[in-house]
C-alpha positions in Angstrom: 51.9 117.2 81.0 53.0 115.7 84.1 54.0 112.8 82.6 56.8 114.9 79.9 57.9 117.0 83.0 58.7 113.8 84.3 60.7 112.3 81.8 62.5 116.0 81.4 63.2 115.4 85.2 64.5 112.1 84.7 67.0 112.7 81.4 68.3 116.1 83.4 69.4 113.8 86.3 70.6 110.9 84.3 72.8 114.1 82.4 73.8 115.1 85.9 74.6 112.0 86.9 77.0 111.5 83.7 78.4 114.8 83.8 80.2 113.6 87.5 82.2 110.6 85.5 85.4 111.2 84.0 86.0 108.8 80.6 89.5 107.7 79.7 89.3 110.1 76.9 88.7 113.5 79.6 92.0 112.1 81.9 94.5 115.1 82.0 98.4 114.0 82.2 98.8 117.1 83.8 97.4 119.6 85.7 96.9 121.9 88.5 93.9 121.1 91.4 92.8 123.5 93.3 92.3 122.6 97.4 90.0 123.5 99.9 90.4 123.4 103.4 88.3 120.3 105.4 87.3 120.1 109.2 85.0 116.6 108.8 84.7 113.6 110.1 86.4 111.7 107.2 89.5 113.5 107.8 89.4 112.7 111.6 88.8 109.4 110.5 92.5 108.9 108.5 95.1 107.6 110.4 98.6 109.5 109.7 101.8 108.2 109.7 102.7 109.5 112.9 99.4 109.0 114.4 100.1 105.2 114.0 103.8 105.1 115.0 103.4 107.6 118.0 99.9 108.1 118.5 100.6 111.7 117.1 103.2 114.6 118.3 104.2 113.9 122.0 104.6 116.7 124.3 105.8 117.0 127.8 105.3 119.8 129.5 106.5 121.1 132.5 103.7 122.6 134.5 100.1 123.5 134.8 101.1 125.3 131.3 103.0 125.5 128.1 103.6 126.3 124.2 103.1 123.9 121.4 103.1 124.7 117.9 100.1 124.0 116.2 99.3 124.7 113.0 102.5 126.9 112.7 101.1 128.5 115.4 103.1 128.6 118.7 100.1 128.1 121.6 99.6 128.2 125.0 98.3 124.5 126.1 96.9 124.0 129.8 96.3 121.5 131.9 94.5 120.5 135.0 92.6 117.6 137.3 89.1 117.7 138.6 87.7 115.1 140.1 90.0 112.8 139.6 89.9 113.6 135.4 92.3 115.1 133.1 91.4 118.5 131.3 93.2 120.1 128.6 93.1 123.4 127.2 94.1 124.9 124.1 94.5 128.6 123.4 92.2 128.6 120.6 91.1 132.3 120.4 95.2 133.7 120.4 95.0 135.4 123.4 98.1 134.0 124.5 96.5 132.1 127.7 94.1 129.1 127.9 91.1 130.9 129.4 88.9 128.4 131.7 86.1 127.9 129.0 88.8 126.6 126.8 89.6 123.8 129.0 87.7 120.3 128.2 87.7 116.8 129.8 89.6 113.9 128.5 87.9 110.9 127.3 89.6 107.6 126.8 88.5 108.2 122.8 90.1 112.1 122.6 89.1 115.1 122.5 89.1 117.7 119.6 89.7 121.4 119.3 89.0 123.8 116.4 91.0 127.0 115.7 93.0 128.6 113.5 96.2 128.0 111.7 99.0 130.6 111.6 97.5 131.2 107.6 94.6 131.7 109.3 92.7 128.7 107.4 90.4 126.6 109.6 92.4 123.8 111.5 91.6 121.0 113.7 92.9 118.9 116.2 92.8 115.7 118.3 94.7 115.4 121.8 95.1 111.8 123.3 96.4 109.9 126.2 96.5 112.9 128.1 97.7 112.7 132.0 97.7 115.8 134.3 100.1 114.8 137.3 99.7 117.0 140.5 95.8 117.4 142.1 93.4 120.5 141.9 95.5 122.9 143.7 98.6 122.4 141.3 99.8 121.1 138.5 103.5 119.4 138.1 103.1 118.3 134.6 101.5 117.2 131.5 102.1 114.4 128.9 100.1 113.4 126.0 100.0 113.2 122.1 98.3 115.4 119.4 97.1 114.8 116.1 95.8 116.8 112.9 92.3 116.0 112.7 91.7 118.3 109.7 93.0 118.3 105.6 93.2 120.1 102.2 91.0 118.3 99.3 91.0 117.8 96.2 90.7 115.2 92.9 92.9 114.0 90.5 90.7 113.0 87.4 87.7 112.3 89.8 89.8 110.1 92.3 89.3 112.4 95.5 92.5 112.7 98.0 93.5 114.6 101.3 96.7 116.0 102.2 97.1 116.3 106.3 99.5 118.5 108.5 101.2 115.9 109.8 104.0 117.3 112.0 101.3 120.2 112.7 103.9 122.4 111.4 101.2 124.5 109.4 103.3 124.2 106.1 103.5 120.9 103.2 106.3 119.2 102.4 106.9 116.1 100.4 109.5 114.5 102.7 107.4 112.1 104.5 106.9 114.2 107.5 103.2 115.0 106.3 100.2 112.7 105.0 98.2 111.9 101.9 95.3 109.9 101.8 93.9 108.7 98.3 90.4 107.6 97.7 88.5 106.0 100.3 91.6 104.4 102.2 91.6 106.0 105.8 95.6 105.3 105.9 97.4 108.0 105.3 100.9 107.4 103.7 104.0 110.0 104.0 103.3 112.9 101.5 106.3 112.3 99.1 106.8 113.7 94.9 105.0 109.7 93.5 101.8 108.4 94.5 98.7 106.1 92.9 96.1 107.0 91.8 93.9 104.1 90.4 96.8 102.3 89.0 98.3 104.9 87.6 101.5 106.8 88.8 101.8 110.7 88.9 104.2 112.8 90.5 102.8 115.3 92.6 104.1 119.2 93.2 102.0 120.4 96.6 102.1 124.0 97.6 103.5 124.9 100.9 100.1 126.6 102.2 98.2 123.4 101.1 96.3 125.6 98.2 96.6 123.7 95.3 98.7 120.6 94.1 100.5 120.4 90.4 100.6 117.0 88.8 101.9 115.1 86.2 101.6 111.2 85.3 104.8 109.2 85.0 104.7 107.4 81.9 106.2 103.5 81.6 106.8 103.2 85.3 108.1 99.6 85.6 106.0 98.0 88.6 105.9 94.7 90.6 103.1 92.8 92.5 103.2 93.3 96.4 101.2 91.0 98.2 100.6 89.7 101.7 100.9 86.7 103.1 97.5 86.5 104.3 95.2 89.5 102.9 92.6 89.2 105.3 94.3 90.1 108.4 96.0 93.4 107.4 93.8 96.1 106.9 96.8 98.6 105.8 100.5 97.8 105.1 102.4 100.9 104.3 105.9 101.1 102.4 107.8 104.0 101.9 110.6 104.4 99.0 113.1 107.0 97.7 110.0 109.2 96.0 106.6 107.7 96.9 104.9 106.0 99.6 102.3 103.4 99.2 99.9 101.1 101.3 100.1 97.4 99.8 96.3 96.9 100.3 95.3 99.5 97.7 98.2 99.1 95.8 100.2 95.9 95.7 97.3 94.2 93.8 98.0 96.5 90.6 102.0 97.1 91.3 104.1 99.6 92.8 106.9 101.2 91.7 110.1 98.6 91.4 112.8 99.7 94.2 113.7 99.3 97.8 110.9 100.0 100.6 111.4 100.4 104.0 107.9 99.0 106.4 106.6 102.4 108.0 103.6 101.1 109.8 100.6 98.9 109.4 96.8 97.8 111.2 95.5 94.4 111.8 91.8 93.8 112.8 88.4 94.0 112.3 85.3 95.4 113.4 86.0 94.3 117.1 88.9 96.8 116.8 92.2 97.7 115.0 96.0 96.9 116.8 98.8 99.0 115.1 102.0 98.3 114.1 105.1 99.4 113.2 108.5 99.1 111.7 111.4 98.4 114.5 115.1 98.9 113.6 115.5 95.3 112.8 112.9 95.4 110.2 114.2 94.5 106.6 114.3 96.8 103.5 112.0 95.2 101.1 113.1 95.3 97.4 110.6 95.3 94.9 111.7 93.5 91.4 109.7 94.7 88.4 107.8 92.8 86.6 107.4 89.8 89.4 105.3 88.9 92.4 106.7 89.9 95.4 105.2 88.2 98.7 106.3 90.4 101.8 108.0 88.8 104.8 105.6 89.7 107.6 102.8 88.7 110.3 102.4 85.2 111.6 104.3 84.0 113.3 104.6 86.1 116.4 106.7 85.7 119.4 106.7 87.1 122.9 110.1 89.3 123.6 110.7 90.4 127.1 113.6 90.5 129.8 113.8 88.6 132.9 115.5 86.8 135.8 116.3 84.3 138.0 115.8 84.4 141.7 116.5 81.0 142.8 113.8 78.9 141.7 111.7 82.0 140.1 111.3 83.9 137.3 111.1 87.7 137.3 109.7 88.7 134.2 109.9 92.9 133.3 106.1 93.5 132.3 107.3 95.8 129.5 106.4 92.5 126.3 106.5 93.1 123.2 104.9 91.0 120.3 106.9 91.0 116.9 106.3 89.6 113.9 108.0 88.0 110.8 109.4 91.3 109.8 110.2 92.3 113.4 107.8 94.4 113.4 106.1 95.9 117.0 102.2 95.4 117.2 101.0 97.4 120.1 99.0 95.6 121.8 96.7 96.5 124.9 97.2 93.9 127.7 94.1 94.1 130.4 91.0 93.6 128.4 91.0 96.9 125.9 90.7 97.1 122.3 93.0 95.0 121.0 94.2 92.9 123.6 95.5 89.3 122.3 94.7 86.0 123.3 96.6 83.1 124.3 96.0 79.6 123.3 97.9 76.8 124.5 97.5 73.7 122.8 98.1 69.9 123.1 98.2 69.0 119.4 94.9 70.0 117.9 93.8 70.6 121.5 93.1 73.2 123.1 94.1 73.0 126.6 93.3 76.6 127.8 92.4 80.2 126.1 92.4 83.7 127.8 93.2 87.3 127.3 96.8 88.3 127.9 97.0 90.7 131.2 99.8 91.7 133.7 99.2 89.6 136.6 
């Protein structure tokens, strides 16, 4: 008896199992997905667009206290120094004031608040590089960045994806200025009307409110190779075009669209730590020929830009460097022994003559 309850147990999970798969012959063309909202720590873990580029939304605010808009919300942010650390506050229950049990320190690593969109959907968000000028008595100002740290979810014939508030604006649009991350990539790419799904090409319609997502697969779409000149030190390389955005490392293997791409953003790294970069305005347009393998101009080699001076037999170097790459594009570094900081070799040949972490000094 035990033995047939067994084996019932085992064919009703092996069912279960095969009921989660989607066959070639059960892929919809088209469709409509139905999203829910997503406060995890897989969404916190995608990086937007402008969480690469500016290390989320920037605000400056003149004060101890000030509106943002957040989640198409417009909310009352507070800060203040204790101890010598920075606190931030968000008006999470609508009050209209940050009251003090809303106020939280500032680690070097962020800190997170949950609350609730102007839809009133659950909504979450990051605040970074936070700095509280003035002491305990008063406050003069506040600076930092904010980023979504929550998304919508769905699947598109069992590949999963997120769509993320990226301006925090509380609404979707499809020009760029929000995010879409697709499968297990953590890079988000600019939520546009084309994007890939598993090699194949649909063209989304998202609903303003984030609800639900419309799709259709684009049929023939004539494709070229992207790849990188050295695969293993990018871990995302992001390209955006006319209607769809795409990161070369899930992507470029199979073949994006054919067309003209401009570089958005990008990481390099590994489990020490990931170094962003991003496009500058001297960065080429990439164009994309159908049908060919197309090897990107970027990375290695890198160079040093600065300005400087001379004062008579010295140099005066502004400590504002920046490292570019092949593509002119800005990796931001840390200098002074944080994540990311680069290293200098000099050599004499195949010597090396001396090796050490870059630092102002």
């Amino acid at each position: 008896m035990k033995r047939n309850l067994l084996a019932l147990l085992c064919v009703v999970a092996f069912v279960s199992s095969l009921s989660g798969l989607v066959y070639a012959s059960d892929k919809q063309d088209s469709g409509q997905v139905t999203l829910a909202a997503e406060l995890s720590p897989e969404a916190v873990k995608i990086v937007t667009p402008l969480e690469a580029m500016d290390g989320g939304k920037k605000f400056s605010i003149s004060g101890g206290q000030g509106q943002m808009t957040i989640g198409g919300a417009n909310l009352a942010v507070a800060g203040a120094t204790l101890g010598g650390a920075n606190y931030i506050g968000l008006d999470v229950n609508g009050n209209g004031t940050v009251d003090k049990d809303e106020l939280k320190k500032v680690p070097s690593s962020g800190i997170g608040f949950k609350l609730k969109s102007a839809g009133g959907e659950d909504y979450a968000v990051v605040f970074t590089k936070v700095v509280v000028y003035g002491d305990s008595k008063k406050v003069t100002a506040i600076m930092g960045a904010c980023a979504v740290a929550c998304a919508y979810k769905g699947a598109i014939n069992g590949i999963p994806f997120r769509i993320l508030d990226d301006n925090l604006d509380g609404a979707f649009t499809q020009d760029g200025k929000d995010a879409i991350a697709i499968g297990k990539s953590l890079a988000g790419v600019p939520l546009m009307h084309v994007h890939d799904f598993g090699g194949e090409f649909y063209r989304l319609t998202v609903a303003k409110d984030g609800a639900g997502v419309g799709f259709e697969k684009v049929s023939n779409a004539e494709t070229g190779v992207v790849k990188l000149p050295s695969e293993s030190v990018f871990r995302c390389v992001v390209l955006s075009g006319q209607d769809g955005a795409y990161d070369v490392k899930v992507s470029g293997a199979t073949g994006i669209p054919a067309g003209k791409y401009k570089l958005l953003y990008g990481m390099v790294g590994g489990d020490g730590g990931l170094v962003p970069f991003t496009a500058t305005q001297e960065s080429p347009v990439y164009d994309i020929q159908a049908g060919m393998c197309n090897t990107l101009r970027i990375g290695a080699p890198l160079r040093v830009d600065f300005t400087g001076g001379f004062t008579g037999a010295n140099v005066t170097v502004n400590p504002d460097l920046r490292i570019l790459g092949a593509a002119d594009e800005l990796y931001k570094f840390e200098f002074g022994g944080k994540m990311g900081t680069p290293n200098v070799t000099l050599k004499a040949g195949t010597k090396d003559l001396t090796s050490s972490n870059m630092a102002y000094g």
